[in-house]
Each structure stands twice: as C-alpha cells, then as structure tokens.
C-alpha positions in Angstrom: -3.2 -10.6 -25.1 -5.6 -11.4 -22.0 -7.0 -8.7 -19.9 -5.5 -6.7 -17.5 -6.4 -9.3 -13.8 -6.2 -6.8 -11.4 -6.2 -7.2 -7.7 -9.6 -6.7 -5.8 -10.4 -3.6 -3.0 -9.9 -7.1 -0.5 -7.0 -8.5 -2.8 -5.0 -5.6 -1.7 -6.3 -5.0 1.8 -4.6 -7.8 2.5 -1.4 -6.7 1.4 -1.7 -3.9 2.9 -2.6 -5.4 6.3 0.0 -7.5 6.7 3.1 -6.9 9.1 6.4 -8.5 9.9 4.7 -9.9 13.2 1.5 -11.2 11.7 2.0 -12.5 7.8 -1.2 -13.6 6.1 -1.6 -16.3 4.3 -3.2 -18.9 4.2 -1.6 -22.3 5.5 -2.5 -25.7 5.8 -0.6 -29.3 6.7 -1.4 -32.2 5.2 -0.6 -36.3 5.8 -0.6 -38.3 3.3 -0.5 -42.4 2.9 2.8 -44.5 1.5 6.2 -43.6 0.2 6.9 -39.9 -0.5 7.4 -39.0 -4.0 10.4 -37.7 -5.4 11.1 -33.9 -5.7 11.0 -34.1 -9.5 7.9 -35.9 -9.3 6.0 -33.8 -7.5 6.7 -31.0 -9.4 5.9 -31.8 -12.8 2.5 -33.1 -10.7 2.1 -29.3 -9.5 3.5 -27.5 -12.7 1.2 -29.8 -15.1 -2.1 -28.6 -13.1 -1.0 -24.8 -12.8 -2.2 -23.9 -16.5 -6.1 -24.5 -14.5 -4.6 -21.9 -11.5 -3.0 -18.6 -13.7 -2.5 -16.9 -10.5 0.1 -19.4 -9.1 2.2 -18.0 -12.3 1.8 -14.4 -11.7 3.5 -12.3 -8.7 2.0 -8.6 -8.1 3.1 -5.7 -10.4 1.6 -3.0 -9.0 -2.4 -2.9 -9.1 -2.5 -5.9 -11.0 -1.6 -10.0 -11.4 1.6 -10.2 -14.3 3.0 -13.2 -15.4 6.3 -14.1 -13.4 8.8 -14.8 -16.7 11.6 -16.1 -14.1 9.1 -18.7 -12.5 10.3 -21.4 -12.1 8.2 -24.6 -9.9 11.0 -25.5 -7.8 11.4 -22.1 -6.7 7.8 -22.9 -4.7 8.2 -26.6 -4.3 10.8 -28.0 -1.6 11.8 -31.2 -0.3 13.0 -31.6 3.6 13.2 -34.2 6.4 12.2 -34.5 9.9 15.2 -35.1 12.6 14.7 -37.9 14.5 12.7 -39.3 15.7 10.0 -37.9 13.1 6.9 -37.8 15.3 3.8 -35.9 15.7 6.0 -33.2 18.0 8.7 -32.9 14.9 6.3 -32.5 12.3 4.1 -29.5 14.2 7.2 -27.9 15.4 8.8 -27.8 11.4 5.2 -26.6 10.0 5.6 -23.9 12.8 8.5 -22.8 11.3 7.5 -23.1 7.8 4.3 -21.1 8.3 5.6 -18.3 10.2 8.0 -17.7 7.2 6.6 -14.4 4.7 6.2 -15.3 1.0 8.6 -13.8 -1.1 6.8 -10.5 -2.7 8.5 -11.1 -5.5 7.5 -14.1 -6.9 4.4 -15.7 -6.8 2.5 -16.2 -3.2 2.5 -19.5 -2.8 5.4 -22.1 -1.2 5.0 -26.1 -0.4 7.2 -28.3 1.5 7.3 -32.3 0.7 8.3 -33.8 4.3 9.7 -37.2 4.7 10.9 -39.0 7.9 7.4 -39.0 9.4 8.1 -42.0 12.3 5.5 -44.9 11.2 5.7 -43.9 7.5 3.8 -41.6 5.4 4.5 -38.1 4.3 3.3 -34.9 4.8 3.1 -31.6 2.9 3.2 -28.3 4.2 2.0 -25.4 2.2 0.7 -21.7 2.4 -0.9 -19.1 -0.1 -1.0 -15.6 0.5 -4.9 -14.8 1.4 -4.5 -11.4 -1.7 -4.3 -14.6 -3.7 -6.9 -17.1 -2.0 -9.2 -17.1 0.9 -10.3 -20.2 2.4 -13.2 -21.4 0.4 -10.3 -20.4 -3.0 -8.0 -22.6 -1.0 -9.7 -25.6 -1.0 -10.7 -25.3 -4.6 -6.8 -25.5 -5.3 -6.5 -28.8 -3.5 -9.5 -30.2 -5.7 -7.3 -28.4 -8.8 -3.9 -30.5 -7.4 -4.6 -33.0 -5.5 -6.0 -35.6 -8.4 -5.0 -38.6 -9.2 -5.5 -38.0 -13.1 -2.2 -37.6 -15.0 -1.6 -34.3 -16.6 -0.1 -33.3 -19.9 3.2 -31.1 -19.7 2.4 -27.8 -19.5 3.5 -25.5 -22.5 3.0 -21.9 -20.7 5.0 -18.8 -21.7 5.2 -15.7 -19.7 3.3 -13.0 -21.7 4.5 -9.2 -21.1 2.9 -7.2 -18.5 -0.2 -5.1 -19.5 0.7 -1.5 -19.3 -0.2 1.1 -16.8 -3.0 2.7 -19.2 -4.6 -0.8 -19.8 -4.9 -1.7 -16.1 -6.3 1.7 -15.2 -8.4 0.9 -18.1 -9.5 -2.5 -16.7 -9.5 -0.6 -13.1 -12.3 1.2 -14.3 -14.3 -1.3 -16.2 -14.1 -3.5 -12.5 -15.5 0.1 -11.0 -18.0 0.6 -13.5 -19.3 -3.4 -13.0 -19.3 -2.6 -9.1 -21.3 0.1 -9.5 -24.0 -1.8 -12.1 -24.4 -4.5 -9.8 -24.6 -2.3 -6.8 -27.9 -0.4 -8.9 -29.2 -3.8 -9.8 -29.2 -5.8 -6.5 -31.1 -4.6 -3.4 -29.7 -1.6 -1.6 -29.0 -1.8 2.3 -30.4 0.4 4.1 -28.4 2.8 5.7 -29.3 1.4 9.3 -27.9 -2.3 8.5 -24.9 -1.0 7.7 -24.6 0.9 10.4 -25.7 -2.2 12.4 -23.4 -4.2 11.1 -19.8 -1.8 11.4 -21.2 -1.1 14.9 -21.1 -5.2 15.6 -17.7 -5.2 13.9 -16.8 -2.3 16.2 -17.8 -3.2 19.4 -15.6 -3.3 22.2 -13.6 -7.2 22.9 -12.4 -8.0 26.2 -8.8 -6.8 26.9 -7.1 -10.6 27.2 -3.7 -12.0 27.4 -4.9 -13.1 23.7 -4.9 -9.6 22.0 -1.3 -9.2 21.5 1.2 -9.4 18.3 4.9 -10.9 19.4 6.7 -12.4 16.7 6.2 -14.3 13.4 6.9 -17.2 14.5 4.1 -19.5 14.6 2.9 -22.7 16.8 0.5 -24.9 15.4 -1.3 -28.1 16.6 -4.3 -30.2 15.3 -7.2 -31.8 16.6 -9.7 -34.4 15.2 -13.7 -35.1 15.6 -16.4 -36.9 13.8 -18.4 -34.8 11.4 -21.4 -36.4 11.4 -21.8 -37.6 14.9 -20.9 -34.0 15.6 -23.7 -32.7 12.9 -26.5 -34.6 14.5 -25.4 -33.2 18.2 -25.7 -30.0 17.2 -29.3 -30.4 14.7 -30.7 -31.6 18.3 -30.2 -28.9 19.4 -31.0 -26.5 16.9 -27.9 -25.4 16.6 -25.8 -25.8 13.2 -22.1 -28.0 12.9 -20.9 -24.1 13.1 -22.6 -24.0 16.3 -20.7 -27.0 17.5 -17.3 -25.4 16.6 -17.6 -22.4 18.0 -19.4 -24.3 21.6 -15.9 -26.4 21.6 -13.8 -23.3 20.5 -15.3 -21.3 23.1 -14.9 -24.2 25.7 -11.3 -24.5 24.8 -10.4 -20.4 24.9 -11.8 -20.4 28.4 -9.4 -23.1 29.8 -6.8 -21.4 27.7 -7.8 -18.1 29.5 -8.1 -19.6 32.6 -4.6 -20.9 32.5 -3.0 -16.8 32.4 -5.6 -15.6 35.1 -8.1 -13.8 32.8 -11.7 -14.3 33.4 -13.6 -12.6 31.0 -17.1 -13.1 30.9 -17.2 -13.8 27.1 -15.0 -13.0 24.3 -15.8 -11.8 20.7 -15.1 -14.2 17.2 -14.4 -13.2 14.4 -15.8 -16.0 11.7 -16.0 -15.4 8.1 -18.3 -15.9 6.0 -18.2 -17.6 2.3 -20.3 -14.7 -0.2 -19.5 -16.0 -3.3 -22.7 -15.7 -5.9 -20.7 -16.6 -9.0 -19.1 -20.3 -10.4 -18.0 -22.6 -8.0 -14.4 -22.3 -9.5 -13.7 -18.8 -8.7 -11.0 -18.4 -7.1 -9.4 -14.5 -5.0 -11.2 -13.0 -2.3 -14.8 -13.1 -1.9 -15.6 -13.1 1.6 -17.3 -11.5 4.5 -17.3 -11.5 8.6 -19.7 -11.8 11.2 -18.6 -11.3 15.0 -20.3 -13.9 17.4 -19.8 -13.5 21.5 -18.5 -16.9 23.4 -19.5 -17.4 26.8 -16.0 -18.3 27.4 -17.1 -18.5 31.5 -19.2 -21.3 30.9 -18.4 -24.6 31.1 -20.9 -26.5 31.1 -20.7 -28.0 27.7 -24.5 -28.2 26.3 -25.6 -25.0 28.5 -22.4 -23.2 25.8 -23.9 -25.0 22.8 -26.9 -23.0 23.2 -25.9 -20.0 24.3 -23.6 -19.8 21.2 -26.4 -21.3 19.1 -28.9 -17.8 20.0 -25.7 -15.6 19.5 -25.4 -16.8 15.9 -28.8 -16.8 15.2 -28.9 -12.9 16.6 -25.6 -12.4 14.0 -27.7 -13.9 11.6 -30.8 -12.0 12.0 -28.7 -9.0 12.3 -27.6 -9.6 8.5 -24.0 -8.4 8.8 -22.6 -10.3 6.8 -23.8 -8.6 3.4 -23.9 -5.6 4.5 -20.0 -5.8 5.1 -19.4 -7.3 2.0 -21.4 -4.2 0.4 -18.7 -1.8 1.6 -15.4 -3.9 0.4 -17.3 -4.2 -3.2 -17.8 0.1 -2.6 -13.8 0.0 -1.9 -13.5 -1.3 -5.6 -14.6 2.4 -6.6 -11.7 4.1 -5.2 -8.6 4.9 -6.2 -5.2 2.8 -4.5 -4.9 5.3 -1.6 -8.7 5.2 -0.7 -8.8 1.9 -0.9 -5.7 1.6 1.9 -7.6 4.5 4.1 -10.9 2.5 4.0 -8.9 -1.2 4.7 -6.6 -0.1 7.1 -9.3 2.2 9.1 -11.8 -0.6 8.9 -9.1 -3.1 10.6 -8.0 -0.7 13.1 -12.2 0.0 14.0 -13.1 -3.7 14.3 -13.1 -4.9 17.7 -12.4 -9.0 18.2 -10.2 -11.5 20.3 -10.2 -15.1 18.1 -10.5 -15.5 14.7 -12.3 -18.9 14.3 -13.2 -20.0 11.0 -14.9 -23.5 9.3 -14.9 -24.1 5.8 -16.6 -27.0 4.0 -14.0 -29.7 2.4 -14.3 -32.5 -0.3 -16.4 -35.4 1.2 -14.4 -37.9 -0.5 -10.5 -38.8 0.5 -8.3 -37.1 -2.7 -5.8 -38.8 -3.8 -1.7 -37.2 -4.9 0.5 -39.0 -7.2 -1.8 -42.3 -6.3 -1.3 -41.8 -2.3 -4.2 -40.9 -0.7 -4.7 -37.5 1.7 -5.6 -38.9 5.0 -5.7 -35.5 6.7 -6.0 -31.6 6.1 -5.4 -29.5 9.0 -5.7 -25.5 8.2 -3.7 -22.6 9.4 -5.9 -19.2 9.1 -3.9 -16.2 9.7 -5.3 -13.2 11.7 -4.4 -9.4 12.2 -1.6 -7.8 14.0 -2.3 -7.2 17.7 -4.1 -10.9 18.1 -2.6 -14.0 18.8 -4.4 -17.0 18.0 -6.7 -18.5 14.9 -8.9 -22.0 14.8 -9.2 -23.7 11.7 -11.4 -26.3 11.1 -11.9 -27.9 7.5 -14.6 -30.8 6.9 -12.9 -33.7 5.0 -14.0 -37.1 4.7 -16.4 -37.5 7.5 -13.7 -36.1 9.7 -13.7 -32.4 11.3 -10.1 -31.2 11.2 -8.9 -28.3 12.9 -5.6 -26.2 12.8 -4.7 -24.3 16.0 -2.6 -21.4 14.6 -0.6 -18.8 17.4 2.1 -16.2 18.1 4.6 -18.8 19.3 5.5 -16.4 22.3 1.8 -15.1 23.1 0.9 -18.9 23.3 3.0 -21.7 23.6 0.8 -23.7 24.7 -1.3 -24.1 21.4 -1.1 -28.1 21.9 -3.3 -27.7 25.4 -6.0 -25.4 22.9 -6.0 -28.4 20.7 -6.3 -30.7 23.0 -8.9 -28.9 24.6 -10.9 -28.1 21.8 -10.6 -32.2 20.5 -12.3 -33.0 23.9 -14.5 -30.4 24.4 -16.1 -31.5 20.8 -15.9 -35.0 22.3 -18.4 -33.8 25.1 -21.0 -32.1 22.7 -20.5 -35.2 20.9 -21.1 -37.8 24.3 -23.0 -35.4 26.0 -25.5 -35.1 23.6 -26.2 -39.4 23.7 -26.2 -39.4 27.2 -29.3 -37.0 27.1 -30.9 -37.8 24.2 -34.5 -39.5 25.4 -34.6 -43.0 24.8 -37.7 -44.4 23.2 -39.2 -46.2 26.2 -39.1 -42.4 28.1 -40.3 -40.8 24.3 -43.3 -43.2 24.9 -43.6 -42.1 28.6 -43.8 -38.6 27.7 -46.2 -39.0 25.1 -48.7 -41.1 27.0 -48.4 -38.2 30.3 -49.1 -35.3 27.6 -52.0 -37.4 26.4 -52.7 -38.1 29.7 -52.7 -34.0 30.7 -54.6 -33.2 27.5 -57.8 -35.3 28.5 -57.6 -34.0 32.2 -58.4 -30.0 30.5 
C-alpha cells in the first residue's frame, strides 16, 4: 500500500481560507482550433493521462489525499453550448459562471467544461483546480500532463482503501521531522528578515472601492500582447517582463480607480512567487509572496515602468519571499488547529489591494486530441474582502492575461482588460518611439568623445 499523501501546512490553508464569497481555485479558459471532440472522447483523453496526476483521483479525507472509489471522469468532465450567437461576450459571460461555481468537497477538486457553438468555429474549454490541489506553476504542469497529442493506453486504476488515522499521523510526523532536517540544514533567517518581510506583508493598503468581497459570482475578460516585443521593452529599461506586467497592471487599476472616484496615490500587489527547489514535476503547493507598490496616479507609461521596476528591485533586495516561505514550511510542525491559527491570522495580518500574478507557460503551441491550443487565459483567485486578480500566462510568444472579479464589485472587468491590453501596447510602442536610432547613437558617441578631449 503507498504512503499516507497528506496535505501540506499551505495545502490546507487554502481550505481553510476559502469562503462562500471568494472560492479558490485555480481557473483558466482555453480556445482551441477545429471541430470539438466528442464527450466520450475527451474523457478517455483525460482519464488515460490521470494515472501521471494521482491527485486528480483522490478527494480530501481528513489531513490527507484518499483515493475517491466512486470516481468516476464524467463526474469532472462536461459538455455545454454557447446560446446564440456564440461570440467572445457569450463565451466570457459562461466561463464567469462556471468559475464562480465551488468544487464539490467531496469528490476530487477539479471540473472542466468542453464548449461548442463558439461563432467562427473552434472550441473552448473551461476548467478549474482547487489551489490545496495546485498552484499556478502545478497548474500548468497539468496542461503539459493533458494537453499531448500522444495516444494513451486505457488506464487500469483501482481505488485502494484509505490509510488509517495512526498511519497519516505517522506520515504527519515523518513530513514534520523532514521540515525540521531541512530547516537545520539550509541557512537560517535571521530573525530581522523575517520580521522584514511579515512587516511588508502587513503594511497598510489603500482603503479602495477594490477591497470588498460581494458574491461568488465571477466576471472574467482576457487580453493579449507580444511576449518578446514586450521582453525587450522592458530589458531596456532594466526592468524584467514582470516589470512590464505589473507597469500595464498598474496603468490599468488606475483608470479602473479613476472610474469610481478613488485616487489613491498607489496601491499594494500582491504577486507570488514560484519556490520550488525540487523536480520540475512536482506538483501541490510550493509558493511564496512578495508585495510590490503601483504608482497607480501615474500615467505616464514609461515614467510607471520604472518606478515599478525600483519597487521590485527594493522587494527583491528585501528578500521576502523566502523568508515567507520559511514560516509556511514552520506551519508543517504544528498540529491541524495551529496550523489554522497561524493561516488564518497570517491572511487576516497581510495588507494588499490586487493580486497580480505571471507564471511562465510552454513556449511551443500544445496540441488536444490533434487540435491545437491557440490560447490560455488564467483565472487566479484571491481572498475574501478583495475583488479583483490579473492573470497572465506566457504561451507561445504571446502574453495572455485573465482578468478575474467579484461580478458585483466590478462589472466592468472588460474596460480592466481592455486597459491593461493597451497600456502593454504603450510600453511596447513607447519604448520604439524612444529607443535612439543609430545615426543619434553615433551623435552621442562622437559629443562624449568630443567632451572627453576638452578635460
């Protein structure tokens, strides 16, 4: 019989997060090129691969991962069709719906839609993942897992009886025990960088129209940009593609402000950060946060690209980021009602208005049932008492980015999209127009020359 797989300290902090008004998991719509498979079809695709991804058979039992012996794929694999007339609006409206819908606790936490009656043709899928089973590195790592081309053998899987209570407090303490060897092993923070970094985490956000939990209903809209055109904007300027995201993001949140009368001077986002150390395969939780400030009054687009450029660097000087994971791997060492004080005090403490997050996708177009993905938009989820979440996932050579909101707090997610799409289109222009030419590179060469024999 295998081991106990027990949840994580994070695993379970976000279960124990989550609220009616803000569910959390992990979404993400996808388009896809040619004829939409059948049902069937695509779920004897799905079930064939989920022998690679043991966690999409299991629901939670307590502290630990058991083997679901009533699952069944179509229970998490649906087929529906867009009214008429099946555009863009249709499609954003129906993945609204879908994602604002909780997972059922139990079962596995995962659900995916096949949608037909796109106007134009194509399909689309729409999916989401609790984020105690992935986070958004994990999530992508489950496309690479699903969305081949490569026919799979049936899979022969069997439930297999749930450990007992004895061997997961057993494997409870061997995880502890490992926490605590690796804690004596690696280099100890000193107490000042933690305090450093809760303190960051805890700082005060501006009080916004944004910091608000409504309903679970969710409003999501997508926006487009080139990656690499985008890339070299930003290495210009000494500022990362991260950078560039949260310049646009912060560009966007100010018009978006704007439009309900608030006029902070900046407000504070919440980005996580990827800490894996181990395989690239591993899938759960393994992630950290670093809070960045966005001059959300500024709207000049170049003059934000910089000032969000020495706020990151700052962050990253800082070091919060490990520092932050530190503590979640010292929640491991607690018992289940320590490690719900610690989780739910540390998400009442931190302080933040967006949460805006970028994770690195495949480079290459994947390929499902021999039709090929043309698009990946996320939906991140965020904490009750906020409102909104950006999304972007690299795929491609494309930037793709999932606006995700409290339908009531902000209807107007479509204006953030369409915001954000042309504030990256600025950076993007803005950076040709002033890039030097080589006639005026060759002109300021020739005066420093010029000045230098003049000393």
């Amino acid at each position: 019989m295998p081991p106990p797989d027990r949840l994580s300290a994070l695993d379970a902090a976000f279960l124990d997060l989550e609220t009616a008004q803000a569910p959390l998991h992990v979404g993400w719509t996808l388009r896809l090129d040619g004829p939409a498979p059948s049902l069937a079809a695509l779920r004897r695709h799905i079930d064939a691969r989920l022998d690679a991804l043991p966690r999409f058979r299991r629901r939670i039992d307590g502290q630990q991962w058991a083997d679901d012996p009533g699952f069944d794929v179509a229970r998490h694999v649906h087929g529906m069709t867009l009214a008429a007339p099946g555009g863009p609006g249709e499609l954003r409206a129906l993945a609204g719906r879908l994602l604002g819908r909780p997972l059922d606790m139990d079962r596995p936490l995962w659900r995916l839609a096949r949608i037909d009656g796109l106007a134009g043709g194509g399909w689309a899928i729409v999916g989401q993942a609790h984020h105690a089973l992935v986070d958004g590195i994990a999530a992508v790592q489950v496309a690479l897992l699903l969305f081949d081309g490569v026919e799979a053998e049936p899979s022969t899987w069997t439930a297999q009886p749930a450990p007992g209570a004895a061997r997961v407090a057993q494997a409870g303490a061997a995880r502890a025990a490992r926490t605590l060897a690796g804690a004596l092993r690696s280099p100890s923070f000193p107490a000042r960088q933690v305090r450093a970094a809760t303190e960051a985490l805890a700082r005060p956000a501006a009080p916004t129209a944004l910091n608000r939990s409504l309903t679970h209903r969710r409003e999501v809209a997508f926006a487009d940009a080139p990656l690499e055109e985008l890339r070299t904007a930003g290495r210009n300027h000494g500022a990362t593609i991260n950078d560039v995201l949260l310049a646009a993001s912060s560009l966007a949140l100010g018009r978006a402000l704007k439009r309900r009368g608030d006029r902070p001077q900046s407000v504070k986002a919440l980005v996580p950060v990827n800490t894996r150390t181990g395989e690239a395969g591993d899938l759960g939780n393994d992630i950290s946060f670093v809070t960045v400030e966005l001059p959300v009054r500024e709207t000049d687009p170049l003059t934000t690209l910089r000032a969000v450029r020495d706020a990151t660097k700052a962050a990253k000087s800082r070091g919060e980021a490990r520092p932050l994971r530190a503590l979640a791997q010292a929640a491991e060492l607690l018992p289940g009602p320590g490690r719900r004080f610690v989780t739910r005090a540390a998400a009442r403490a931190a302080a933040f208005n967006v949460v805006v997050s970028n994770v690195p996708g495949p480079p290459e177009h994947l390929t499902l049932l021999g039709r090929r993905l043309t698009a990946m938009h996320p939906a991140v989820p965020f904490l009750h008492g906020h409102a909104l979440s950006i999304g972007v996932l690299s795929y491609a050579g494309r930037l793709q980015a999932g606006i995700y909101a409290d339908a009531e707090v902000m209807p107007d997610a479509i204006d953030v999209a369409r915001d954000l799409e042309q504030a990256l289109d600025a950076l993007r222009v803005g950076h040709r127009e002033q890039a030097p030419t080589p006639w005026r590179e060759r002109a300021r060469a020739r005066r420093r020359t010029t000045q230098r024999a003049k000393r």
